[in-house]
N, C-alpha and C positions, 0 to 999 in steps of 0.2 A: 046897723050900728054894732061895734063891737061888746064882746060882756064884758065888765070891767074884771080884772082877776082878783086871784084869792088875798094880794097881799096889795092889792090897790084898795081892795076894802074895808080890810084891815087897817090900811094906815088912813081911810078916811073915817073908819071908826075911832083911832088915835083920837084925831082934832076932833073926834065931834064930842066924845066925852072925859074928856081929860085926860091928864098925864098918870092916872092911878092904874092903866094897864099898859102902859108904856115898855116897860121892861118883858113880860112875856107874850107881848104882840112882836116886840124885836126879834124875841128866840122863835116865834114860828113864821116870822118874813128869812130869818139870815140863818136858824139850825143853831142847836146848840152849840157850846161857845170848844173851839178846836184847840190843839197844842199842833199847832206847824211843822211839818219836817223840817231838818236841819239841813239835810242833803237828798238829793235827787239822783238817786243812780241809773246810770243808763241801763232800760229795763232790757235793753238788745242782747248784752254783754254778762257772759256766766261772771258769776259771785264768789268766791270763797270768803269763809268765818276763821277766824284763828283770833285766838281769846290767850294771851301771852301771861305769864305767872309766874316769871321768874322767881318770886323771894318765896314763893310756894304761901301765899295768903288766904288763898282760896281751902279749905282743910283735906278734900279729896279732889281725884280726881276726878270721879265721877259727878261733883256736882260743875265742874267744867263740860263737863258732857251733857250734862243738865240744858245749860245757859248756852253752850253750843245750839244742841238740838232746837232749842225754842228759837233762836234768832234764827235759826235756815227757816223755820215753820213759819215765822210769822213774815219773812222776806217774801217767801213763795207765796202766802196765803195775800198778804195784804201789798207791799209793795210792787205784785206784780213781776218781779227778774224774773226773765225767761229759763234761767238756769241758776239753782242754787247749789253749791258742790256738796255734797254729800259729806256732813263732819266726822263722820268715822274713816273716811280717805283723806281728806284734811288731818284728822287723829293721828294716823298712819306716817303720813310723813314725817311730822312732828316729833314723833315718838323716835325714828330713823337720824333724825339731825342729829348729828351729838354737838355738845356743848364746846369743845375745840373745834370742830367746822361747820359752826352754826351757818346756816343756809338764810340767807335774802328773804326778804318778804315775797320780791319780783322772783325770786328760784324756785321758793316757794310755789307760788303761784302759776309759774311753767312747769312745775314738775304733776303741778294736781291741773292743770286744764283752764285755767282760771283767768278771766279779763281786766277781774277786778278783785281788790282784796281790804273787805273789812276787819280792821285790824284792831285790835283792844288790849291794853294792859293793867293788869288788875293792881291799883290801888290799896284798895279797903274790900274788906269783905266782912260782916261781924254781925253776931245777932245782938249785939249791945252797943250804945252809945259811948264817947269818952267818961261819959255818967256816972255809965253802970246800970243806966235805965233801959230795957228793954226796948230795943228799935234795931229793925234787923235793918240795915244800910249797907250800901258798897259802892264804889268808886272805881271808874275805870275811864279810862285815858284814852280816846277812840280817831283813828282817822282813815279814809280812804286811800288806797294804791292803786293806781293803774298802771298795771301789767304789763301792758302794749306798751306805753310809752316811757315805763321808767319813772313815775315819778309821783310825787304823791298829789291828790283830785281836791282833798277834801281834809279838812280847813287849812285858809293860810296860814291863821296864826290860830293859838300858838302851835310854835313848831311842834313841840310831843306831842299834839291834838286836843279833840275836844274832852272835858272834861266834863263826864256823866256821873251825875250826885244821885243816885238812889234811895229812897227812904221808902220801905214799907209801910204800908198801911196794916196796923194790930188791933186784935180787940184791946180795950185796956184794963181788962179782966182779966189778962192772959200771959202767963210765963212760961216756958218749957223749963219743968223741973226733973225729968228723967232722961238718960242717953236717947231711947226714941223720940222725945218728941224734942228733942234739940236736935236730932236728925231730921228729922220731918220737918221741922220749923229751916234748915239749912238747905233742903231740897225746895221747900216755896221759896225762899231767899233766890235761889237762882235761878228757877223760873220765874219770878219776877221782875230779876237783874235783865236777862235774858229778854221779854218785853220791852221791858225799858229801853235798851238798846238798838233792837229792832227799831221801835218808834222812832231813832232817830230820819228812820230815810222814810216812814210815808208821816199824814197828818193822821191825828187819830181824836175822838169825841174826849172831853176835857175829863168826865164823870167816867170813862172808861180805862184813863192813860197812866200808866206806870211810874210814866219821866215825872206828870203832876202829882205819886203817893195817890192813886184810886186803887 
């Protein structure tokens, strides 16, 4: 005879004593509760990051270097892509396009190595709400290109892409009242932006995700 398992036990413990553990007999048959990827990228196929800013909203550019770096890091670490392009050669290009012969995403992308290209345009960026209440948020406009074929993966609609709402998680103790720690407060903004976006392509724990403000 076989043993019954751990979560056949469990749920005959459910019915045998009511529904008063119902809920965290659920979280250890099914794992705490997930935030879903939104896109699945082909893990075969190298990656390039390009994080667009035209109206210059973001205040440096280093914290685009920020929110770069952590999306290649968390691609590579969690998503799995066998190749993620290196954002200071991604940087490079960028830096090269000028403004009268702005280059393709797809040129782009041939010119750095790239199969695929996740692409964002920054929004919102601010350590304040329309308020005036401390809440470091930012908004950026995201969608996939594939390289190979010319054309964009990811989402159909809408056309400019998806749009990723950010809200940080603060103490509510807590205001940056000097230049540093409004810099510091501006560099966790975008390594948090940065997360957040990443999480778009794998699933991530709900208590751990950025996209959900943890």
């Amino acid at each position: 005879m076989r043993i019954p398992s751990i979560a056949l036990l469990i749920a005959l413990a459910m019915l045998t004593a009511g529904c008063n553990i119902v809920g965290p007999a659920l979280v250890l048959i099914q794992g705490p509760p997930k935030i879903p990827a939104e896109h699945q990228l082909d893990k075969q196929r190298t990656v390039a990051v390009v994080i667009d800013d035209p109206d210059s909203i973001v205040p440096s550019l280093g914290y685009r270097r920020v929110m770069l770096a952590t999306v290649q890091e968390k691609l590579a670490d969690r998503a799995k892509v066998r190749q993620v392009i290196d954002s200071r050669d991604t940087m490079a290009v960028l830096q090269r396009d000028s403004a009268r012969e702005r280059m393709s995403l797809v040129e782009i992308g041939r010119a750095i190595g790239a199969e695929q290209i996740i692409w964002a345009r920054v929004e919102g960026f601010a350590l304040a709400a329309s308020t005036g209440e401390y809440r470091p948020n930012a908004q950026l406009r995201v969608k996939v290109i594939d390289v190979t074929a010319n054309e964009k993966a990811w989402p159909e609609e809408p056309a400019g892409g998806f749009l990723l709402d950010v809200e940080m998680r603060v103490r509510p103790d807590f205001v940056p009242s000097s230049g540093p720690e409004e810099r510091t407060a501006m560099q966790e903004l975008a390594e948090y932006t940065g997360r957040a976006m990443a999480e778009l392509f794998y699933t991530e724990e709900k208590v751990l995700s950025a996209r959900a403000g943890s």
